[in-house]
C-alpha positions in Angstrom: 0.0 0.0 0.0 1.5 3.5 -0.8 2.0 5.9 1.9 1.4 9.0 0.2 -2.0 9.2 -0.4 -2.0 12.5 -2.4 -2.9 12.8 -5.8 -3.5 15.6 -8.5 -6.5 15.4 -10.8 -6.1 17.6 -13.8 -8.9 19.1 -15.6 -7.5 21.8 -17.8 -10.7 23.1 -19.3 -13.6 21.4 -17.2 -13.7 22.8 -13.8 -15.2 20.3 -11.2 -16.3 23.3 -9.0 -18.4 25.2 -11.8 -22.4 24.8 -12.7 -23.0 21.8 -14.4 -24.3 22.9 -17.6 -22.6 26.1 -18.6 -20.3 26.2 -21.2 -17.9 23.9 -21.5 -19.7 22.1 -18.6 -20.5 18.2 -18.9 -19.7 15.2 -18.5 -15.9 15.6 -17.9 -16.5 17.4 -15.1 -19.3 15.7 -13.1 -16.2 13.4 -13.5 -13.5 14.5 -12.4 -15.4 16.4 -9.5 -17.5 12.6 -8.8 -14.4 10.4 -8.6 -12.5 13.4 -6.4 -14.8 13.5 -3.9 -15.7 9.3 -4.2 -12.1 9.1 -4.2 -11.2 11.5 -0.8 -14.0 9.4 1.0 -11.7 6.0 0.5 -8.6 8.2 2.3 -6.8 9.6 -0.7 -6.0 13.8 -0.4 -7.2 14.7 -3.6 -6.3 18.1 -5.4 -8.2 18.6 -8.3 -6.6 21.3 -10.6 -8.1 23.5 -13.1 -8.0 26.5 -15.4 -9.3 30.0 -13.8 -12.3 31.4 -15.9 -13.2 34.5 -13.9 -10.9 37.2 -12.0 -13.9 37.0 -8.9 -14.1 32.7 -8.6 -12.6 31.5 -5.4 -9.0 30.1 -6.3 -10.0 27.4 -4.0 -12.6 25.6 -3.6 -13.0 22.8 -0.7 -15.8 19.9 -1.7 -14.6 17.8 1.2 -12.5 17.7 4.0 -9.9 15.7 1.8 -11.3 17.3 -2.0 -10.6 20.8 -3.2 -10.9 22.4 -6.7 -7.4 24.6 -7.1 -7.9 27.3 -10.0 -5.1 28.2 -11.6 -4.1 31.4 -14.0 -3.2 30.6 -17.4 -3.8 32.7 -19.6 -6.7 35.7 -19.5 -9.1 34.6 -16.5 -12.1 34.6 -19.0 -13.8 32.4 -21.0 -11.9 30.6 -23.7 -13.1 27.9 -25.8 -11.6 24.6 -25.3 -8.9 24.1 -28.3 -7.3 27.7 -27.5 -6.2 26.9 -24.2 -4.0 24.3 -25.3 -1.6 27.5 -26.2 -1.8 28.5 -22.9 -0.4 24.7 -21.4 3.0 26.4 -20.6 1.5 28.3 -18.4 -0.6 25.6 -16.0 2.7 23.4 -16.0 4.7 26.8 -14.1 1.8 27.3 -12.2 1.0 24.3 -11.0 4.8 23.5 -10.2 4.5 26.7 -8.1 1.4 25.6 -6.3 3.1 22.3 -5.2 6.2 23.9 -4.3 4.5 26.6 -2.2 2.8 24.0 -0.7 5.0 21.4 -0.1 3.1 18.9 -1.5 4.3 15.4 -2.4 1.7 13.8 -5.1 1.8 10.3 -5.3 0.6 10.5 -9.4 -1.5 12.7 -11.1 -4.2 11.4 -13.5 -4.9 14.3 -16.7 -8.7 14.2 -18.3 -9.0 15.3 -21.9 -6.1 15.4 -24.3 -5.8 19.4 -23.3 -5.0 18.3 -19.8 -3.0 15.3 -20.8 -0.3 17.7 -22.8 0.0 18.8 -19.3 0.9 16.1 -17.8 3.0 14.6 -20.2 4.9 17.6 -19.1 4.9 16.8 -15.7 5.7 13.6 -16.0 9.4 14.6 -17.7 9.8 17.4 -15.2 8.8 15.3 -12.1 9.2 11.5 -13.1 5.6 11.4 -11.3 3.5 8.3 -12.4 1.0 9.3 -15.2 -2.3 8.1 -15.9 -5.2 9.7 -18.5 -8.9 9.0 -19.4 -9.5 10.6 -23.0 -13.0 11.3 -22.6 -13.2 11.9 -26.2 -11.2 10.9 -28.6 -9.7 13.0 -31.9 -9.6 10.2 -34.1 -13.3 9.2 -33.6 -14.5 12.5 -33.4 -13.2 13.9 -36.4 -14.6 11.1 -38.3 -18.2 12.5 -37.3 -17.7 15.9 -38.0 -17.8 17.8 -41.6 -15.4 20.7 -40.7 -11.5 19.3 -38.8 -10.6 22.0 -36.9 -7.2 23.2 -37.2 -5.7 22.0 -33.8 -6.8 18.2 -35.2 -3.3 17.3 -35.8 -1.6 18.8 -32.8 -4.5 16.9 -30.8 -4.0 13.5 -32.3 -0.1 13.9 -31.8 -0.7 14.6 -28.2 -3.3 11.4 -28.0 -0.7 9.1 -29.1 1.9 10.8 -26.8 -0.3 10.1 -24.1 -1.3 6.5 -24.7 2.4 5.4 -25.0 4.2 7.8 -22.2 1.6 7.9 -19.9 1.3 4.6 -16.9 -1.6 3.8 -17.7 -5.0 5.0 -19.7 -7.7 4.2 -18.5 -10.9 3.4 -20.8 -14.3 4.3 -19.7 -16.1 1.2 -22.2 -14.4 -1.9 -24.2 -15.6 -0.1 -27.0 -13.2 2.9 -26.0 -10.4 0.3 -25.6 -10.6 -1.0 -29.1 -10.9 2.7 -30.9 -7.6 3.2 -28.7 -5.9 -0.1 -29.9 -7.2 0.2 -33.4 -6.9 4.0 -33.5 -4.7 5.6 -31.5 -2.2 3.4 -30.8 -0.6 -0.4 -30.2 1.6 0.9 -27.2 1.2 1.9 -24.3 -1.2 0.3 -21.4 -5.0 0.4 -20.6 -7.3 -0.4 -18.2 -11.2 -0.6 -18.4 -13.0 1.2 -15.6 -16.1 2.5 -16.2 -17.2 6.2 -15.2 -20.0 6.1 -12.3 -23.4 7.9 -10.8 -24.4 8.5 -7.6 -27.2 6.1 -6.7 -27.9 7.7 -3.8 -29.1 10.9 -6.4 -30.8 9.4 -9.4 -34.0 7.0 -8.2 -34.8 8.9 -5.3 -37.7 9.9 -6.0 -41.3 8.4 -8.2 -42.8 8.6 -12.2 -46.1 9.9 -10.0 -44.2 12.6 -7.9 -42.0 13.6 -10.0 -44.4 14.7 -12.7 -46.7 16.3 -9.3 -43.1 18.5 -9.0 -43.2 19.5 -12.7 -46.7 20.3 -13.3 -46.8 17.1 -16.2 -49.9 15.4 -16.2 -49.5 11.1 -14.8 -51.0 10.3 -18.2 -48.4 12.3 -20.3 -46.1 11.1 -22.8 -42.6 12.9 -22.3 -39.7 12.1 -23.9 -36.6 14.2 -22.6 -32.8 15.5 -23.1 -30.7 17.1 -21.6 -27.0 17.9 -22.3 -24.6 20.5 -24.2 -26.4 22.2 -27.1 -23.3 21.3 -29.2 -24.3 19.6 -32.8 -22.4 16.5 -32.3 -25.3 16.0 -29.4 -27.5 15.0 -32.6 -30.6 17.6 -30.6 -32.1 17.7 -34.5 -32.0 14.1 -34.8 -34.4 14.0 -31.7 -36.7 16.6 -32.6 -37.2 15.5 -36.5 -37.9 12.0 -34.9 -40.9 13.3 -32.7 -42.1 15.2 -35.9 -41.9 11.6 -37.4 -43.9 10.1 -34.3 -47.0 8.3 -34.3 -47.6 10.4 -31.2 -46.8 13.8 -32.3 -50.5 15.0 -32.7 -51.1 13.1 -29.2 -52.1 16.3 -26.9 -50.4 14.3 -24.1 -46.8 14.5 -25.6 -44.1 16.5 -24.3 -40.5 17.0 -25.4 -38.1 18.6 -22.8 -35.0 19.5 -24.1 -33.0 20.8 -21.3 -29.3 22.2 -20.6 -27.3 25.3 -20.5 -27.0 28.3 -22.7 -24.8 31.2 -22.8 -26.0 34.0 -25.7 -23.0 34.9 -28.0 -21.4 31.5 -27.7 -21.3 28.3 -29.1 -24.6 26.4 -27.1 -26.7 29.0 -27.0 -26.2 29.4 -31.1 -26.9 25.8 -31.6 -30.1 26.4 -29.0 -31.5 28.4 -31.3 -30.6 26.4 -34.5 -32.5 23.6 -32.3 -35.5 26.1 -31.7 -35.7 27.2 -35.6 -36.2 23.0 -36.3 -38.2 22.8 -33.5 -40.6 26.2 -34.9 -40.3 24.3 -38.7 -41.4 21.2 -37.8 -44.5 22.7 -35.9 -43.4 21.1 -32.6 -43.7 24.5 -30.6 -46.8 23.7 -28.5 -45.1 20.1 -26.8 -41.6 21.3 -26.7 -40.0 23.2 -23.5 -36.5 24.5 -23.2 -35.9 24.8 -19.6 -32.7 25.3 -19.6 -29.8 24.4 -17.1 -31.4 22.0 -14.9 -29.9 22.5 -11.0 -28.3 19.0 -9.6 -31.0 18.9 -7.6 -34.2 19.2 -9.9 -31.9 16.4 -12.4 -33.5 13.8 -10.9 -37.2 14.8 -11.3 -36.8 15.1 -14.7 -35.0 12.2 -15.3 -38.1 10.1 -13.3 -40.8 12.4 -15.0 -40.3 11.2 -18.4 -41.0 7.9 -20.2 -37.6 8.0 -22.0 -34.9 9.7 -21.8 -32.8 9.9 -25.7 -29.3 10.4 -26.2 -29.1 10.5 -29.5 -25.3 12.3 -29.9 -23.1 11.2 -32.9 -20.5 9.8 -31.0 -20.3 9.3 -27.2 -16.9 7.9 -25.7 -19.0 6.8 -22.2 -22.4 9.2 -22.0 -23.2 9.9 -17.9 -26.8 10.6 -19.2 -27.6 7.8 -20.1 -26.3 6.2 -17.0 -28.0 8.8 -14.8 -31.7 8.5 -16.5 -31.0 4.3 -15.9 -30.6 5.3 -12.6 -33.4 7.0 -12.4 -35.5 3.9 -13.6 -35.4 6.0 -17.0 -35.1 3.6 -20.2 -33.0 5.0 -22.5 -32.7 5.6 -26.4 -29.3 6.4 -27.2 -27.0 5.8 -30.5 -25.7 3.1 -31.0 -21.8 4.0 -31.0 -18.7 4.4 -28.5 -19.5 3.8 -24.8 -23.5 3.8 -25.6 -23.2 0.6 -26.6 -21.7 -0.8 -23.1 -23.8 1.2 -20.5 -27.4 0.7 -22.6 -28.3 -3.0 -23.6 -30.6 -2.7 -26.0 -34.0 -4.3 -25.6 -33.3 -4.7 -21.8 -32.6 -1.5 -20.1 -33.5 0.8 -23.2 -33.4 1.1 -27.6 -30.4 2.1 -29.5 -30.2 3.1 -32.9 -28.3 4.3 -36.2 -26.8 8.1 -35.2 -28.5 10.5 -37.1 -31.0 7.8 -38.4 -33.9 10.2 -37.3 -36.3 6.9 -38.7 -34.9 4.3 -36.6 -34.8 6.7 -33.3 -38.5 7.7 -34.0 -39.5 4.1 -34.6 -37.8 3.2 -30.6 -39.5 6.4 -29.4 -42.8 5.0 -30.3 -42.6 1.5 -29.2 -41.6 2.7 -25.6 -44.3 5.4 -25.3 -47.2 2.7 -26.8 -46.6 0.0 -24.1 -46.5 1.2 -20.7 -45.9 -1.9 -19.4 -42.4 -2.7 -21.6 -41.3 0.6 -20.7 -41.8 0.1 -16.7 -39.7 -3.4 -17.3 -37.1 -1.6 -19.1 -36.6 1.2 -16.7 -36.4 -1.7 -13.7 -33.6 -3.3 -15.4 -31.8 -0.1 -16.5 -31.6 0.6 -12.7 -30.6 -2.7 -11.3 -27.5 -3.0 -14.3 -26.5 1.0 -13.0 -26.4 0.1 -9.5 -24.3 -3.5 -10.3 -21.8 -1.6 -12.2 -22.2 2.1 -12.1 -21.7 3.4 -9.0 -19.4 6.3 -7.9 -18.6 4.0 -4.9 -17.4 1.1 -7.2 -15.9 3.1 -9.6 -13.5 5.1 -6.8 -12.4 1.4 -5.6 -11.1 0.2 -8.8 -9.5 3.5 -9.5 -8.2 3.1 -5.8 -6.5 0.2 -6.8 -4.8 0.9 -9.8 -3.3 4.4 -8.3 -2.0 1.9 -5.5 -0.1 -0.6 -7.7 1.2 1.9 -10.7 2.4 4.7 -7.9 4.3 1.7 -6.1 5.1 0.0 -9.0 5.1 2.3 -12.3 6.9 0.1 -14.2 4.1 -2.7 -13.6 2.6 -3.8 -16.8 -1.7 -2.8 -16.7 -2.6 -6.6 -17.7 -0.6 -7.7 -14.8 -2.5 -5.1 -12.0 -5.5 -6.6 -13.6 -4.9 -10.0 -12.9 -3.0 -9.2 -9.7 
């Protein structure tokens, strides 16, 4: 057992302590901020370490005894969008190097999340010799194969993916569908290790279809069918909205689509909101469709157990906490049928996946959930009892506990060997 129980999670771009929903704000960091605080409740010190977005946030932030959010300046303390930090990465690596001297702190690794953070700590890792280990969260090489425009910063992203995968101790993979895009991909070198991202149990399922929809004003014999995420076209929003146009129910004066998350005017999600709400307006969905917008931590759980299905219908999806929260929530689930989608929803037993983008095939599962009540009750029962065999944040924490153990004792140790250990 190592001694030093300190460790540094880095999250360049997704700060664990900010609003789930704004920009920039999803699944990485319910993440990173979920497996800090999971982790500092099995006795590791964990320092979770991001990029300052505003001159007036606190540059610390304390989630637990044990668990704090660090802020660091690098670059302007504003706003910047994800790919133009990366030429700010100098500037975390001095800063965080001053933090730890300052504070005489001893990490025992440091685990990066997202390729952004992970050209961090590749730097780290040369100027320290600290173990290194990295969960991609998305990968370039999928991504870009999805996508009509490649941005500019593709290559320097894939280089950085590779660097990662074959420097770093270990990478760990959220699905065994994520594995194989990394072997078949990325890369042949390097080590990996499957552990699955997590929801809190405790949260999601706490509360009835009946009471739930008593919170929300939604009538108990409604029809809702709900998102919620990034407005970000990847997300595939259109493909869910054209497929309730396409619905046998969409002149049923019981249906309801939510589509709920963030939105900032100016930027990138609020201009795809109202790309969203221009479909939504075309296809003459206006009177069953609701935006509520960022949905607090706290109401996520109503909405998940208010509606009859929740879709995730996004082009690609490395892992996709939605659709593990809405299981959670005894929510069955339409999601496409790529990436980690594939591992968390079985299909016909816990939910429906289909073709991305196949608005057809994701209106056809829409319907047969919402015409058999009975089906869909069965579905959501299983989605819950497969989240709470494998998906918890207290499960997840262990196995990560266990590989920091063995690769910050032994670095050298070969993955398939702490697997079998």
């Amino acid at each position: 057992m190592n001694n030093n129980k300190h460790i540094a999670l880095i999250s360049v771009h997704g700060d664990p302590a900010v609003e789930i929903g704004k920009e920039e704000a999803g699944g990485q960091n319910v993440y990173v901020r979920q497996v800090g605080e999971a982790l500092s409740k099995q006795g590791w010190n964990v320092d979770m370490f991001t990029r300052a977005t505003d001159a007036e946030q606190a540059k610390i932030v304390q989630h637990t005894p044990n668990c704090r959010t660090i802020r660091l300046t690098a670059g302007p303390e504003a706003f910047i969008p994800r790919d133009e930090i990366y030429g700010f990465r100098h500037d975390f690596v001095n800063e965080f190097l001053k933090f730890q001297h300052q504070n005489n702190l001893d990490y025992a690794l440091i685990h990066t999340n997202y390729w952004i953070s992970g050209s961090v700590g590749l730097q780290l890792k040369a100027k320290t010799g600290l173990p290194m280990l990295h969960t991609y969260h998305s990968l370039g090489a999928v991504k870009y194969k999805s996508v009509s425009t490649i941005p500019m910063i593709a290559t320097t992203r894939l280089a950085v993916e590779k660097a990662c995968l074959e420097n770093a101790d270990c990478i760990i993979a959220t699905s065994p569908q994520e594995q194989e895009h990394i072997r078949t991909l990325v890369s042949h070198r390097g080590n990996t290790q499957i552990i699955p991202c997590g929801t809190d149990i405790q949260h999601f399922g706490s509360i009835s279809r009946t009471e739930a929809r008593k919170r929300l004003g939604i009538a108990p014999d409604a029809k809702m069918v709900f998102y919620i995420g990034r407005f970000d076209p990847r997300k595939g929003i259109e493909t869910l909205v054209q497929a309730i146009a396409q619905s046998e129910f969409r002149n049923d004066e019981s249906l309801r689509l939510v589509i709920g998350g963030g939105s900032r005017p100016g930027h990138s999600d609020g201009i795809e909101r109202d790309r969203i709400e221009s479909i939504v307006s075309y296809t003459g969905l206006d009177a069953i469709a609701s935006f509520p917008g960022r949905i607090s931590d706290e109401d996520l759980p109503v909405y998940y157990a208010a509606a009859d299905v929740c879709v995730v219908p996004s082009h690609y999806e490395p892992f996709g906490l939605v659709a593990i929260e809405a299981m959670a929530s005894g929510t069955p689930v339409i999601a496409s049928d790529v990436g980690g989608l594939q591992y968390t929803v079985v299909s016909e037993k816990t939910g429906l996946l289909a073709p991305p983008k196949d608005v057809e095939a994701f209106a056809q599962a829409i319907d047969r959930i919402l015409s058999n009540a009975q089906w869909r009750d069965q579905l959501g029962s299983n989605a819950r009892q497969r989240v709470a065999q494998k998906f918890s944040w207290c499960g997840v924490a262990t196995q990560l506990s266990y590989l920091y153990d063995q690769v910050s004792t032994q670095p050298e140790m070969a993955v398939d060997e702490v697997a079998t250990a």
